[in-house]
N, C-alpha and C positions, 0 to 999 in steps of 0.2 A: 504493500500500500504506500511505503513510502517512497518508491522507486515511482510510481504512479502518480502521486501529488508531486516530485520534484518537473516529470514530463510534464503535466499539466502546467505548472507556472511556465514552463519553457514553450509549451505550443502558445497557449496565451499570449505573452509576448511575443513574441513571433509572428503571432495574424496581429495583433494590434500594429505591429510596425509594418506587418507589408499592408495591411489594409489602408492605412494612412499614405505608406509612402505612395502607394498605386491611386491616389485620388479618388477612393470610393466615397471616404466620408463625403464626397460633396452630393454622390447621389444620395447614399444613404448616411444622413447626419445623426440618427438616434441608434445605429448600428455601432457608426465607428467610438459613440459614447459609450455603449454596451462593453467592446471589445474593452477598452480603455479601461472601465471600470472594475471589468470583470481579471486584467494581466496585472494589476495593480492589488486588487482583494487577493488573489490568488499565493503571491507573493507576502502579502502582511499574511492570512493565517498560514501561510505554510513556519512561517518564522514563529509566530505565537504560538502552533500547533510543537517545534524543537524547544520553547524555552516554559513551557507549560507545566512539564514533570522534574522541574527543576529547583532548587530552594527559590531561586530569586522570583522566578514566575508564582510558586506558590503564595509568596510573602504579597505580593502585589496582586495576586488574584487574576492573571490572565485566564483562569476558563471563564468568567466571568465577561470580561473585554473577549474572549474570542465567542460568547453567544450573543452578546448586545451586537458586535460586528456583522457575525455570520449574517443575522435576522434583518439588520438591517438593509444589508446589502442586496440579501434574497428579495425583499422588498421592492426597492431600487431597481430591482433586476427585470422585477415583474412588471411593473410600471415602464420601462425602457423598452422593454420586448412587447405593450401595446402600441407604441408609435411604431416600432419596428417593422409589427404589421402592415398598417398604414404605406408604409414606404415601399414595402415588397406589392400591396394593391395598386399603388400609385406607378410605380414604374414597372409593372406586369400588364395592366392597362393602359400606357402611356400613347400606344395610339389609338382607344376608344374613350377619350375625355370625360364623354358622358355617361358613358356605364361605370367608371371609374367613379366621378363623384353622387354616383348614385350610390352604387356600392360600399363607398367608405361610409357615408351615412347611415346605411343599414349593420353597420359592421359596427358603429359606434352604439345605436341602440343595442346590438346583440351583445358585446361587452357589458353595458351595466346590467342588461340583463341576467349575464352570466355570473358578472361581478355579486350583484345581488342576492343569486339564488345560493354560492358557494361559501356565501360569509352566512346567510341563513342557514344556512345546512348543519352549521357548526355546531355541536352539544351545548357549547360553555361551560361543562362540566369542571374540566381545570381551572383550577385558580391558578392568581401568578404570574411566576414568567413561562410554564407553560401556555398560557393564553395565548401569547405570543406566538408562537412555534404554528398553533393552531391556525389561526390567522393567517401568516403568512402561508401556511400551504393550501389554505382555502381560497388565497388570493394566485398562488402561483397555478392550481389547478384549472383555477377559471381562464386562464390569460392559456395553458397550455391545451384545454380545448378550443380557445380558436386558433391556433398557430395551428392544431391538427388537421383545421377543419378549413385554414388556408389552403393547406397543401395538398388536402385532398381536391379543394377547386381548381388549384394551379396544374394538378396533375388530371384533371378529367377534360380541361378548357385547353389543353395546349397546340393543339392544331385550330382550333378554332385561334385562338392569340395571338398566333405565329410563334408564339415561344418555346426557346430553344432550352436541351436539357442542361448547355453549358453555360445557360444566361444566368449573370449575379444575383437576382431577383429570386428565380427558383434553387439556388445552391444556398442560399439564407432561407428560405420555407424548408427545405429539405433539412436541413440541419436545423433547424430550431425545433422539428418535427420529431426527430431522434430525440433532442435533449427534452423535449417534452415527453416522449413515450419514459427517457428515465425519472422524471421528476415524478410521473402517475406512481412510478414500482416505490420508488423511495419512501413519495406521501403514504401510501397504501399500505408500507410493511415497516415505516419507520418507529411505529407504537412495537416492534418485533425484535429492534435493532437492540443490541446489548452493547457494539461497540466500533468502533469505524474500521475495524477486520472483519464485520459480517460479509458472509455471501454475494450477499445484495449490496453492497457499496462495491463492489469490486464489479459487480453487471456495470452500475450505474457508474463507474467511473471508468470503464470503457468505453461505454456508449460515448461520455464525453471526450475521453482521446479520439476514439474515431471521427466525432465530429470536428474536433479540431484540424487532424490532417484534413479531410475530404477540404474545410474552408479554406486551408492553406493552399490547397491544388489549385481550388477554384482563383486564388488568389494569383496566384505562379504563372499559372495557363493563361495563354492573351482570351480574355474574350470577344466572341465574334461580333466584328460591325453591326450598329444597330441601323437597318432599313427601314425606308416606307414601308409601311405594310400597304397591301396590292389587293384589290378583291372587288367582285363584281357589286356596282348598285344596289342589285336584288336579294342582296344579300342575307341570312337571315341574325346575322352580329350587327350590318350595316344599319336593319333598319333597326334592332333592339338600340344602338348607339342614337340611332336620331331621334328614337322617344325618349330616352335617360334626360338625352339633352335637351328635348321642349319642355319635360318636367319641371316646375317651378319656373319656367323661364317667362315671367310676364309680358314680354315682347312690346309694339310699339300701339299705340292705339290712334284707330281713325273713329271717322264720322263717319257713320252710316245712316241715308235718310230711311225713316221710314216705310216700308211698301203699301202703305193703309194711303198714304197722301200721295203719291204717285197714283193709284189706280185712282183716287177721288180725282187731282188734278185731270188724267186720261178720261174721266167721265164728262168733265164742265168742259173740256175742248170739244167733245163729240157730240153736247149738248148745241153749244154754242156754234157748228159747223152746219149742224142741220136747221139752225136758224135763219144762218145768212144763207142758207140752199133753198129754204121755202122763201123770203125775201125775194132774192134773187128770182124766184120761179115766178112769183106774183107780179112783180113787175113788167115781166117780159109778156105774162098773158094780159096784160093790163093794156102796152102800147100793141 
């Protein structure tokens, strides 16, 4: 395990610097925060986790500092990885505008709604600073079925999309997807855990190296030019995009007369015509 948490600090840092040096934070700016956050915490507990079993850690109370930390950060984490989302919608739909801000809007409902229902869920049984612990994995739960639940759209929509499997967009759904399938096993059997040698931290701290390399590759590897997307008129994404996009779009207002005074108006001409026709007739039988 601890040959495992020293790799982990090391992939960490590693995708933080190439993800920054390769200019992604500017597509994805709550990612390259993530990455940052997470090569940074990674690094403090691995060090608080070495001086922990030690007098001086003991006298000052680092398990302490490393659960106020941990919780916090997981926190942090959960809340980073919803804008996250946001950005892998955003630049997965970048060429259908209007199904994009259709979407993220439904995407913001379906988060509190999730948010909602995962913090009601919760016993409140423990007192404490378990409460905590509680909490946060009720909040990280929520956040990890919609990243599941991105990824199963990114991976049903992708020929309709044009998106590719080496696109940056779907290589952050894909990996956030993994490390949410480990956060369900952890929340789910961590009321089981006795000690950070169980079983199940060792599944779940693979899952997280593998995720790290796979991001690394993605990072490494040129991504492929991004094109026009190309497609007929008649489309059936084309037209879903131009209702997304009329939706809420109040557009420009005219004047329209009404058709009640038009047909009146067309009566008092045709009145008025047969007038000057029987005039007209009288006259002429008259000379």
């Amino acid at each position: 395990m601890t040959v495992m948490l020293v790799a982990e600090v090391f992939l960490w840092t590693a995708l933080a610097v190439l993800f920054w040096k390769r200019g992604f934070q500017r597509r994805f700016g709550a990612t390259g925060v993530y990455l940052a956050l997470r090569a940074i915490s990674a690094l403090f507990f691995l060090l608080v986790l070495g001086l922990e079993s030690t007098t001086w850690g003991v006298d000052h109370r680092l398990n302490q500092v490393y659960f106020f930390a941990y919780f916090a950060v997981y926190i942090a984490s959960a809340v980073l990885m919803f804008f996250v989302c946001i950005e892998v919608f955003r630049s997965a739909l970048v060429a259908f505008p209007g199904i994009a801000n259709l979407a993220i809007v439904i995407f913001r409902w379906a988060a509190v709604v999730s948010v909602i229902v995962s913090l009601t869920s919760i016993t409140y049984s423990h007192k404490g600073l378990n409460l905590i612990a509680d909490i946060s994995y009720g909040l990280m739960r929520s956040v990890s079925v919609l990243e599941l639940c991105l990824l199963a759209f990114l991976c049903l929509s992708m020929n309709a999309l044009r998106l590719t499997v080496r696109d940056m967009s779907f290589g952050i759904a894909l990996g956030f997807g993994l490390m949410s399938s480990g956060d369900f096993i952890l929340s789910s059997w961590i009321s089981h855990m006795k000690s950070l040698t169980d079983p199940v931290q060792f599944l779940v701290e693979s899952l997280i190296l593998a995720t790290l390399a796979m991001w690394i590759a993605y990072c490494v590897l040129p991504e492929p030019p991004q094109r026009p997307v190309l497609m007929p008129a008649n489309s059936t994404i084309y037209r879903w995009n131009e209702i997304a996009s009329a939706l809420g779009h109040t557009g420009t207002k005219v004047a329209v007369q009404q058709p009640a005074n038009s047909f009146f108006l067309s009566d008092v001409e045709r009145v008025v015509e047969k007038v000057l026709a029987r005039n007209m007739n009288g006259r002429e039988s008259e000379t």
